[in-house]
C-alpha positions as CSV (number, residue, x, y, z in Angstrom):
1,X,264.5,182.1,303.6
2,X,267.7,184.3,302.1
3,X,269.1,187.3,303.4
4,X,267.8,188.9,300.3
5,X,264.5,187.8,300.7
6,X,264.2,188.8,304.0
7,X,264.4,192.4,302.8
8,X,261.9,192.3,300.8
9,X,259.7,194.6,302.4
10,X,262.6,196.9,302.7
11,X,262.9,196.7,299.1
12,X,259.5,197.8,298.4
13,X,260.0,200.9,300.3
14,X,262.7,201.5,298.1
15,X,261.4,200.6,295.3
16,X,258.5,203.2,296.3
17,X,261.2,206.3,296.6
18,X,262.9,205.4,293.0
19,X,259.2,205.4,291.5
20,X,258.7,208.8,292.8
21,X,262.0,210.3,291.3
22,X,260.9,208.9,288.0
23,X,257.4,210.1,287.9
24,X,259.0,213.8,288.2
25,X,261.9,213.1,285.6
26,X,258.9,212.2,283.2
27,X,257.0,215.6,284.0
28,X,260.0,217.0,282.5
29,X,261.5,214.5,280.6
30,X,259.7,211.9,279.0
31,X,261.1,208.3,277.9
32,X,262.3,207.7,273.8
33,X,259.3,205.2,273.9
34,X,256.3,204.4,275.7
35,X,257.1,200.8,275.3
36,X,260.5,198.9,275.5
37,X,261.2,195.6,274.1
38,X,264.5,193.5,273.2
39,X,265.1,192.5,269.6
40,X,262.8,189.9,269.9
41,X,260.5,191.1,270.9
42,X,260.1,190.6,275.2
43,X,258.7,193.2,276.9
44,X,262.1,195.2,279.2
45,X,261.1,196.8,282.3
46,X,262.9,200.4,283.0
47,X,265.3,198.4,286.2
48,X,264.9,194.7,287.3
49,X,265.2,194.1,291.4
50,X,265.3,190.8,293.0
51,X,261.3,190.7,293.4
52,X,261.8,190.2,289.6
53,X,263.5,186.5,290.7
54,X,261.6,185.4,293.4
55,X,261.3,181.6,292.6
56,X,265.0,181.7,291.7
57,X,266.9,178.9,293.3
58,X,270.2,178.8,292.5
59,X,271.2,175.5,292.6
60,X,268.4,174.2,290.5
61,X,268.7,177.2,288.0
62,X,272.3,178.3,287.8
63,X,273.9,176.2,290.1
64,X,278.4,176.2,289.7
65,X,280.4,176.7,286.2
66,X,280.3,172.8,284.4
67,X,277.5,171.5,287.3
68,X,274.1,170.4,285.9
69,X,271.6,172.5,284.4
70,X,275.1,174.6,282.9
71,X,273.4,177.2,282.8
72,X,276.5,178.8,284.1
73,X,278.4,177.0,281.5
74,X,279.5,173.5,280.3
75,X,283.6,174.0,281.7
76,X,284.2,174.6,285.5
77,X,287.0,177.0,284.3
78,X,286.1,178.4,280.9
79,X,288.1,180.4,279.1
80,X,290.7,180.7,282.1
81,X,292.1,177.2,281.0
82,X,292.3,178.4,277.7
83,X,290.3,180.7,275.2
84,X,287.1,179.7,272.4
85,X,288.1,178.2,269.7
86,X,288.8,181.4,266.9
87,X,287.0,179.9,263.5
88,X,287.2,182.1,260.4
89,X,284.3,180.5,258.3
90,X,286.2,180.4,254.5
91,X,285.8,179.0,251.2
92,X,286.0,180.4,247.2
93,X,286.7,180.1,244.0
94,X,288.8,176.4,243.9
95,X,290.8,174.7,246.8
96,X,294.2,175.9,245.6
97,X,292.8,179.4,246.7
98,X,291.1,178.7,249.4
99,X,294.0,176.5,250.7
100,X,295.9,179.9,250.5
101,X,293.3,181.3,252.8
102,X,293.5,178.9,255.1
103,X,297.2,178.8,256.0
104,X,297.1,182.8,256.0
105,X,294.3,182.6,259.1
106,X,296.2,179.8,260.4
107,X,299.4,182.2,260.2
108,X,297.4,185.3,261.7
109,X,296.3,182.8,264.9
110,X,292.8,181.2,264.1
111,X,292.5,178.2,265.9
112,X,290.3,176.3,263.7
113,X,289.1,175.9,260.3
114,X,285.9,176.4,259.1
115,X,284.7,175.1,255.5
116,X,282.2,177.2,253.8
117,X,281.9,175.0,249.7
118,X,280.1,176.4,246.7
119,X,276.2,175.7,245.9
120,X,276.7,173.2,244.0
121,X,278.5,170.9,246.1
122,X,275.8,171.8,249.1
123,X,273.5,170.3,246.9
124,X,275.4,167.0,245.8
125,X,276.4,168.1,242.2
126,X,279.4,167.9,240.2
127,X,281.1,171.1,238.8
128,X,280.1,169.8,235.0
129,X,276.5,169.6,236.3
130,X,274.2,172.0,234.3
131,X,272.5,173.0,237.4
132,X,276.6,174.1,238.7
133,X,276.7,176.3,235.2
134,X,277.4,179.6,236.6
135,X,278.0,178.9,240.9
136,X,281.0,176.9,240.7
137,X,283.2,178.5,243.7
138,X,281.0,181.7,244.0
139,X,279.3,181.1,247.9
140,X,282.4,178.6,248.9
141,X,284.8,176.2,247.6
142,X,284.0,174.1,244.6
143,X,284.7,170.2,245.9
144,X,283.7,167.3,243.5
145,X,286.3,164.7,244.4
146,X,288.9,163.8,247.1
147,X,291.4,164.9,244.4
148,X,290.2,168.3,245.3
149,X,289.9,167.6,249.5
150,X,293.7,166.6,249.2
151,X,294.6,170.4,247.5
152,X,292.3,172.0,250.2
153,X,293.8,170.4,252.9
154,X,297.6,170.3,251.7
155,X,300.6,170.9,254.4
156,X,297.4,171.6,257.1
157,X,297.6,168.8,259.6
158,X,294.9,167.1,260.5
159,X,295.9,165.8,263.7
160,X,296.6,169.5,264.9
161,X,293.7,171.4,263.4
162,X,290.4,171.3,264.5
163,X,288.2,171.7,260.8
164,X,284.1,172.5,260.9
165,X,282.8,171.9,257.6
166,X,279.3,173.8,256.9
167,X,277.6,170.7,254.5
168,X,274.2,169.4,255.0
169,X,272.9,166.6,253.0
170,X,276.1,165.4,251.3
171,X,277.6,165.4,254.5
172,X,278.8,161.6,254.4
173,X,280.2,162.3,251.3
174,X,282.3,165.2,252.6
175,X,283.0,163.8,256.1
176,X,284.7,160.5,253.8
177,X,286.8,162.7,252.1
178,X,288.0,164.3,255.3
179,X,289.1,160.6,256.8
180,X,290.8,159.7,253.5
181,X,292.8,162.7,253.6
182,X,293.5,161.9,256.9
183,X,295.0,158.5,255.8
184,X,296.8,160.1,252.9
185,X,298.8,162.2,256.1
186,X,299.4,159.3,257.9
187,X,296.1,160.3,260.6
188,X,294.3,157.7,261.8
189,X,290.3,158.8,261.9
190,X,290.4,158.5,265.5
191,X,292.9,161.4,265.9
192,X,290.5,163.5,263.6
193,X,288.3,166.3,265.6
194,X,286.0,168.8,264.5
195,X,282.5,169.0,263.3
196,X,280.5,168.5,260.3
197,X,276.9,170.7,260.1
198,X,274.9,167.4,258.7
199,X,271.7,169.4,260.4
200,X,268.7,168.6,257.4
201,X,265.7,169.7,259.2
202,X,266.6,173.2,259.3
203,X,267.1,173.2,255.7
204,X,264.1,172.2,255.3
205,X,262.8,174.9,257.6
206,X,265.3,177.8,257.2
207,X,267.7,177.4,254.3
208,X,266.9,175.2,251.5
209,X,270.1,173.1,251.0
210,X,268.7,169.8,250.7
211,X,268.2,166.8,248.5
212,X,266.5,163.6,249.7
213,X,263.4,163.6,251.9
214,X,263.3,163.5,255.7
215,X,263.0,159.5,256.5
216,X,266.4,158.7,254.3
217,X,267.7,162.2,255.5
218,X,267.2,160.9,258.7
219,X,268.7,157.5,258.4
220,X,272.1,159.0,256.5
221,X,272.4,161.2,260.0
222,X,272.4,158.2,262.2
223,X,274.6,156.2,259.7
224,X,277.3,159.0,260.7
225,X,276.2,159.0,264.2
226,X,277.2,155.5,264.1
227,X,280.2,154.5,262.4
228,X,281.7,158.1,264.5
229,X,280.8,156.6,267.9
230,X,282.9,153.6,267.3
231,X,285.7,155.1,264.5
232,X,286.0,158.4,264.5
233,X,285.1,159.5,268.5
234,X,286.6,163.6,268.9
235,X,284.1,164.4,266.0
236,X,280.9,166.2,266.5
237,X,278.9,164.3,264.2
238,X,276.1,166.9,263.8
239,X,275.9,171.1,265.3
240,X,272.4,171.7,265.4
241,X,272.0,174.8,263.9
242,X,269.8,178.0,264.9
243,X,272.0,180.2,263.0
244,X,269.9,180.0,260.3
245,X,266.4,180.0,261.7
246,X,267.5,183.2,263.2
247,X,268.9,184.6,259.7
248,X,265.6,183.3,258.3
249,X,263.9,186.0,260.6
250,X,263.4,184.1,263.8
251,X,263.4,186.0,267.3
252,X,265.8,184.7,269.6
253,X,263.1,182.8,271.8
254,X,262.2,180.8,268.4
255,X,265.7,180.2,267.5
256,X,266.5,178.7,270.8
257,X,262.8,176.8,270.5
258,X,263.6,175.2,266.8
259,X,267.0,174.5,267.2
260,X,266.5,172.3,270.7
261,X,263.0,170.6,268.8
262,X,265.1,169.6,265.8
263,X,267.8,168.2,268.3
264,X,265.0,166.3,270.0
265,X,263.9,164.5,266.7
266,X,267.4,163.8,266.3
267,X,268.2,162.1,269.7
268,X,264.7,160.3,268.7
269,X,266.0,159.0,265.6
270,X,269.5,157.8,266.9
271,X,267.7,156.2,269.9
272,X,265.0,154.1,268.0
273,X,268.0,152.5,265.8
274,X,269.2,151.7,269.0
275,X,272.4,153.8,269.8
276,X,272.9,154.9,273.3
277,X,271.9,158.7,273.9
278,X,274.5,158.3,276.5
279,X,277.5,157.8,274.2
280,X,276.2,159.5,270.9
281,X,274.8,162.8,273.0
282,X,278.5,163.7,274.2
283,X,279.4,164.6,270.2
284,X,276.1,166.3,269.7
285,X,277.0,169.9,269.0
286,X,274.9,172.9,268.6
287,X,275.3,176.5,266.8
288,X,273.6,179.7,267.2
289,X,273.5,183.2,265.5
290,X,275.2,185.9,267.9
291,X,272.2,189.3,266.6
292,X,272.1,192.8,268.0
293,X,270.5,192.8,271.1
294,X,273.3,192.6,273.7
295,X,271.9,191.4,276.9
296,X,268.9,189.0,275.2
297,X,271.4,187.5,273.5
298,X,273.5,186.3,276.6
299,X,270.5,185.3,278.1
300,X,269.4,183.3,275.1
301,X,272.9,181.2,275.3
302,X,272.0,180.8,279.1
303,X,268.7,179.4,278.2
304,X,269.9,177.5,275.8
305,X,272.1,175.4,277.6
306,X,269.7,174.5,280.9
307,X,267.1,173.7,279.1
308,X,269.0,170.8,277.0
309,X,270.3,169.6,279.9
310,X,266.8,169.2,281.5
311,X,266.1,167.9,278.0
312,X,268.4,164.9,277.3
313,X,267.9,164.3,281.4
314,X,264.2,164.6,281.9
315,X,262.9,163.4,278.8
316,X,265.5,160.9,277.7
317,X,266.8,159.3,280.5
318,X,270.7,160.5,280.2
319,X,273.1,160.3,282.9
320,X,276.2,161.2,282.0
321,X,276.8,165.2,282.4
322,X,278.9,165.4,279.2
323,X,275.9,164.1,277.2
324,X,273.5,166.6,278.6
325,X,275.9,169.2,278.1
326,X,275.4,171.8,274.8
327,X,278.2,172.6,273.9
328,X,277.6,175.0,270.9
329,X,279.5,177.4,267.8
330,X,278.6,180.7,267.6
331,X,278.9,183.2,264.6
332,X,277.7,186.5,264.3
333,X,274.9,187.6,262.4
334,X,275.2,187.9,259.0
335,X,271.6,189.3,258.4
336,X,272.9,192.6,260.2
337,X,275.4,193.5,257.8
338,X,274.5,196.8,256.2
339,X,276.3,197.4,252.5
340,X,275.7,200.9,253.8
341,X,278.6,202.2,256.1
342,X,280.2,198.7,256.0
343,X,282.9,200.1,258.3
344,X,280.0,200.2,260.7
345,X,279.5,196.3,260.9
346,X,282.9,195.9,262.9
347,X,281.3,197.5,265.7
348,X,278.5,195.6,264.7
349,X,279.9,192.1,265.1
350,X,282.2,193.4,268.1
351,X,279.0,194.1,270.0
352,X,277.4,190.5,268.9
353,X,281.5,188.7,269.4
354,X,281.6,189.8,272.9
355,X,277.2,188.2,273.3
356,X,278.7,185.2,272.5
357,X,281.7,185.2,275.0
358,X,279.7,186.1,277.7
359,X,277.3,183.3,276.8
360,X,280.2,181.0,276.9
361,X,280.6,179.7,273.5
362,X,283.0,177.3,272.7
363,X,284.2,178.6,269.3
364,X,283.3,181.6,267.7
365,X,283.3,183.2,263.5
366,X,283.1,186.9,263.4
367,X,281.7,188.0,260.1
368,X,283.9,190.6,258.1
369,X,282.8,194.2,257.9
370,X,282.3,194.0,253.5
371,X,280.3,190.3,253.7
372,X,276.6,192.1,252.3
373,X,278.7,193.5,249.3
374,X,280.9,190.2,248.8
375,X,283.2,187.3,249.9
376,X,285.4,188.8,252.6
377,X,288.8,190.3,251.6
378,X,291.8,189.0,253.3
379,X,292.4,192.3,254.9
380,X,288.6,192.4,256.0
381,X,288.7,188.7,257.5
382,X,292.0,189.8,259.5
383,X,289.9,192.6,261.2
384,X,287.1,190.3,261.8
385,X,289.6,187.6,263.2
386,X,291.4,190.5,265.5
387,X,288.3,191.3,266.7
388,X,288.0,188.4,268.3
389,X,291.6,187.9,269.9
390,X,290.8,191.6,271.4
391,X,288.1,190.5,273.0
392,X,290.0,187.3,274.4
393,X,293.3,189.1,275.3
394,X,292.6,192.6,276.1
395,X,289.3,193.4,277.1
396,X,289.3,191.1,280.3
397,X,285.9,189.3,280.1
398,X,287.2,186.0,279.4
399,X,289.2,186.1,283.5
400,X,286.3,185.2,284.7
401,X,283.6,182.4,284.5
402,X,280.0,183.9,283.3
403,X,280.7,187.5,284.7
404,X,276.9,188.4,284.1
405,X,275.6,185.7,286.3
406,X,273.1,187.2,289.0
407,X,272.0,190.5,287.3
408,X,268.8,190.9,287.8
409,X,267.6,191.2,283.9
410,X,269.7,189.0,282.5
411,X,268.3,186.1,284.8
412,X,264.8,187.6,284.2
413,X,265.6,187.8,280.6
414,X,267.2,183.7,281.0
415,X,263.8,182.7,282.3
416,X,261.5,184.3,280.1
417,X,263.2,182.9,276.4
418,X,263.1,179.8,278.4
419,X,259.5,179.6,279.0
420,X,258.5,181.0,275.7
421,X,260.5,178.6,273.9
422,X,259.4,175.7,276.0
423,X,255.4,176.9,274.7
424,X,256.8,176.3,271.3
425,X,258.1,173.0,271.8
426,X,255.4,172.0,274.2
427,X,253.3,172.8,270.9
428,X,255.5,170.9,268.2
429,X,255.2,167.6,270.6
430,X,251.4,168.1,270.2
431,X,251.6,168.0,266.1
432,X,253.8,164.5,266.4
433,X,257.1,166.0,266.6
434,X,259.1,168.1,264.7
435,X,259.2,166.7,261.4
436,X,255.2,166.8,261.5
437,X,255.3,170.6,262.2
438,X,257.8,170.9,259.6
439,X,255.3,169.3,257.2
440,X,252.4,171.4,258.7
441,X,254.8,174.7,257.6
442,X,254.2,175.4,262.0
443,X,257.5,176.6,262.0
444,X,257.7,178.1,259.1
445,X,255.3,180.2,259.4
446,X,256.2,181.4,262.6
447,X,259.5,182.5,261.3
448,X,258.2,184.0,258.1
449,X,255.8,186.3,261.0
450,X,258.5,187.0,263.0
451,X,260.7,188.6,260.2
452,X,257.9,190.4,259.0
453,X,257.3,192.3,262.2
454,X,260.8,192.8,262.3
455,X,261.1,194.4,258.2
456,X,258.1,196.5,259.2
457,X,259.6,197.8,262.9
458,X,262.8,199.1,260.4
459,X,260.3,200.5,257.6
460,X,258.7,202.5,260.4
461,X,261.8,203.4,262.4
462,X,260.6,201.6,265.6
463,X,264.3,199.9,265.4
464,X,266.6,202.0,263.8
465,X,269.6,200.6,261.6
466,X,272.4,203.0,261.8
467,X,273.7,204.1,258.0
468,X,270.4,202.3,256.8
469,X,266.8,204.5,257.7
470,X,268.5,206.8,260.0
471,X,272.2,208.9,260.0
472,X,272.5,208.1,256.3
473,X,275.7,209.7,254.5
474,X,274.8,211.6,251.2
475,X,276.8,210.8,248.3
476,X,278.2,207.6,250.0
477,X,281.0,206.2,247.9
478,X,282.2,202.4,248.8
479,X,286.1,202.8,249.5
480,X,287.3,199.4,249.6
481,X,288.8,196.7,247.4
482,X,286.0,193.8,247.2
483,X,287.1,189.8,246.3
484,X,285.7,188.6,242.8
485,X,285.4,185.2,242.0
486,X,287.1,184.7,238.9
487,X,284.3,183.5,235.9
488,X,287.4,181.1,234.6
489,X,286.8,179.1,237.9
490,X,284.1,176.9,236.7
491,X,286.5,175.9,233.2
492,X,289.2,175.2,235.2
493,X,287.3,173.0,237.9
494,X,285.8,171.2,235.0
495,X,288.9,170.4,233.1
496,X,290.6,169.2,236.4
497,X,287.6,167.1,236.6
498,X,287.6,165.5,233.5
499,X,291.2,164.7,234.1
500,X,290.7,163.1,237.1
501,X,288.4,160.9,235.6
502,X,290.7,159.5,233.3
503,X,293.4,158.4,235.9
504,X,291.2,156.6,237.9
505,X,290.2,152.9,237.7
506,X,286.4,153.9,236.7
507,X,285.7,150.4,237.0
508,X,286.5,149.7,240.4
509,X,284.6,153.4,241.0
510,X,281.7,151.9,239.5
511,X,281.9,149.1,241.7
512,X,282.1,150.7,244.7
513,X,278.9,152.8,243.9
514,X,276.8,149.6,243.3
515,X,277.7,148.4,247.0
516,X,276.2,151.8,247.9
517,X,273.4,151.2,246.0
518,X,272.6,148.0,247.9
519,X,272.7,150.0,251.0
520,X,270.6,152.5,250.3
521,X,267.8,150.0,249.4
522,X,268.6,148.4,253.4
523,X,268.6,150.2,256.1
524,X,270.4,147.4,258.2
525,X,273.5,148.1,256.1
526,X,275.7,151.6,257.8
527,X,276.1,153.8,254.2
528,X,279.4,155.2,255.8
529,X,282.1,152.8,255.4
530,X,281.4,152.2,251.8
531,X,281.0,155.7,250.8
532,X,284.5,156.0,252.4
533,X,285.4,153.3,250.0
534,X,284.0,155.0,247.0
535,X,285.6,157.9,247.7
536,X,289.1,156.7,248.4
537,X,289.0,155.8,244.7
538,X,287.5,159.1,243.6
539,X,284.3,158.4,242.8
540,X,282.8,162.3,242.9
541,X,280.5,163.5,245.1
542,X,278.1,164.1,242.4
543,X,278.1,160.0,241.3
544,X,277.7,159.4,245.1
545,X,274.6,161.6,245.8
546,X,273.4,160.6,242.3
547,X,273.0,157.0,243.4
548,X,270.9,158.1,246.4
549,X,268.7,160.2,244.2
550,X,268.0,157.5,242.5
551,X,267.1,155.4,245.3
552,X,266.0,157.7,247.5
553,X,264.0,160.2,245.4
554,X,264.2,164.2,245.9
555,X,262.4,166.5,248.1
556,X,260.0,169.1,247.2
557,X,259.1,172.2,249.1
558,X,255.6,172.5,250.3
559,X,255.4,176.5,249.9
560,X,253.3,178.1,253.2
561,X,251.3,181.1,252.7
């Protein structure tokens, strides 16, 4: 038995006093609320004591900074050896802009890229497309062709920059432009690092960026997963993404729930075509939505990370501790952004920045303060990025490894998202997976629930929004110079189109997307390497994903009511 346990009954006693001092505080005084909850919802008692963590054993629930579960986090040193990796997520109008962009971050200290590309080219379409008509380089950067990969990434080096590229279902297509600019620079694919999103089963939950169904979704994943475990072996070939489950209206519990379930059915799918969870699991990635609520958010993070580990070690069988690890990329919440007081989100996203650090991310995108009234100015994404190296070099959080470990709530807190989001998967097994509660619209529903409560907690002023339904200015004038996207962007990136298709050899491009063909209708054949191929002689993103619609056939939201 501990020390601390052993006073235990001492503790009551205590514990006894301190409730008699409150009960005459109340006479006088009463609480803001006769309940108190976190963000999402889990019930917060007025203090936490140790009888709040009497099963606690801290070798089987914290245990040491990079020791299995990593709760405590996945490096034995953290950011003492050196900080989170400082990601500006970025992307308009046409690369030659957003190339600009990107060496200006680079110049101002961000330590690694992070692609955000126009609707369109989410969704596997051309610029000329008539469903592009209109969104060419509004949301992100417009990308139909490596022609246009070569302007984004010109004098960046690839073997010195770490890139994250935010691209779903044409991921192949985009990851096989990265590797050829790589060649163009002289960088052999297996000097390339950083990570592409490739995550389709929370677009079919959360965001809606897809294109093929789930089974040939599925097998393009664990094409990548593949051909990176044996070519291109610093990349993360997928991150796992909560961010936007939790922007969908999630609570944090259900975020951490989702996001782990999804990376089951993942580990499922790369393990039945016979890769080794044991190699492929180390470049699994994961990334989660930093929200509001300060001390549930660390705790998520905390939860987060134990329970893959007991994941990927219980239930498949890994053994080496960098596979079990979840290592994860954070970015604050865009959903909190108020076009109210937008000088108010800095403190905003300082609040949720400094969540994240104390989780122990491993890279981090802080959202600029004019995001919910446009595309982030340069002088708004150079607070946001300050913001961050504050936090790093000033405010002296990051000289220690997980500073919040032992308090009382935030261990209780830790536990609880834990177990409620183990109910959810536990539940999500029962329907066949998660690609049968997908298709049920389980998940969906919950989320849709969840961000109703939370609409109707703000419509009520049981959570209050600062600048939004309470402290409002009158006559509020926006004082700040917003970024337009140019209309002329979508002529221009369909001229420079056309062009390109007139240099090229279209018959060898037309060659290369019949071998690409054949492999869509096999599933022995790996897609990668001759989508690489198609794409070193331009064939367009929009001619590549066009084959696979054809083969493959489109998905269709079932709507849940």
């Amino acid at each position: 038995m501990t020390e601390e346990k052993k006073k235990i009954p001492e503790l009551f006693e205590l514990r006894k006093k301190y409730e008699g001092k409150v009960e005459k505080v109340l006479e006088k005084r009463p609480e803001r609320r006769k309940e108190f909850r976190t963000g999402g919802n889990l019930p917060l008692n007025r203090v936490y004591d140790p009888t709040d963590l009497e099963e606690f054993d801290y070798a089987r629930d914290l245990n040491y900074p990079g020791q299995y579960p990593f709760t405590r986090g996945v490096q034995p040193t953290l950011y003492r050896g050196r900080l989170w990796t400082m990601r500006q997520y970025a992307g308009f109008a046409t690369a030659e802009e957003s190339n600009e962009r990107y060496r200006y971050l680079l110049s101002q200290g961000t330590t690694g890229l992070s692609v955000a590309f126009d609707l369109p080219t989410q969704i596997g379409y051309d610029s000329d497309h008539p469903m592009a008509q209109g969104e060419c380089g509004k949301v992100g950067v417009a990308i139909d062709s490596l022609a246009d990969m070569e302007i984004l990434f010109d004098k960046i080096p690839l073997d010195r920059v770490s890139t994250s590229m935010t691209i779903n279902a044409p991921a192949s297509v985009l990851l096989a432009m990265y590797i050829c600019v790589g060649e163009k620079q002289g960088v052999s694919m297996s000097d390339l690092s950083g990570t592409i999103q490739n995550d389709i089963l929370k677009e079919y939950i959360a965001r809606g960026t897809y294109i093929f169904p789930p089974k040939p979704s599925m097998r393009l994943i664990t094409d990548i997963f593949e051909f990176c475990s044996h070519n291109v072996p610093k990349w993360n070939t997928i991150s796992i993404s909560g961010y936007h489950i939790r922007e969908a209206g999630s609570t944090a519990a259900q975020e951490v729930a989702f996001t782990l379930a999804d990376g089951i059915a993942y580990v499922e799918a790369a393990s039945k075509k016979g890769l080794d969870p044991n190699v492929f699991g180390k470049r699994l990635s994961f990334f989660f939505n930093a929200h509001n609520d300060f001390l549930e958010e660390v705790a998520k993070f905390r939860a987060a990370r134990r329970m893959w580990a007991q994941i990927m070690k219980g239930r498949f069988g890994v053994t080496d501790p960098k596979a079990q690890m979840l290592r994860f990329h954070t970015q604050t919440a865009g959903c909190t952004l108020t076009a109210q007081q937008p000088e108010n989100n800095i403190v905003r996203v300082t609040i949720q920045a400094l969540a994240a650090v104390l989780g122990g991310t491993q890279s981090l995108h802080t959202n600029s303060m004019d995001e919910a009234l446009a595309l982030p100015s340069e002088k708004s994404v150079g607070i946001a990025l300050k913001t961050q190296q504050i936090i790093g070099y000033e405010s002296g959080v990051a000289n220690t490894v997980d500073p919040l470990a032992g308090s009382y709530v935030v261990e209780n807190l830790t536990n609880e998202i834990q177990k409620r989001a183990e109910e959810y998967i536990g539940q999500i097994d029962e329907m066949g997976g998660m690609l049968a509660a997908i298709e049920k619209g389980y998940v969906q529903k919950h989320i849709q629930d969840s961000a109703y409560t939370y609409q109707r907690a703000i419509e009520s002023q049981d959570s209050i929004v600062v600048g939004v339904n309470k402290f409002q200015l009158e006559d509020e004038k926006i004082d700040m110079k917003l970024l337009k996207v140019d209309e002329s962007v979508g002529e221009r990136q369909i001229e420079k189109l056309r062009k390109m298709k007139e240099s090229r050899d279209n018959i060898k491009v037309q060659s290369t997307l019949d071998e690409i063909r054949k492999a869509a209708r096999d599933e022995s054949i790996n897609t990668m390497p001759l989508i690489i191929d198609a794409v070193r002689n331009y064939a367009t993103e929009g001619e590549i994903c066009g084959v696979l619609r054809e083969e493959f056939g489109e998905y269709t939201e079932n709507i849940i009511l």
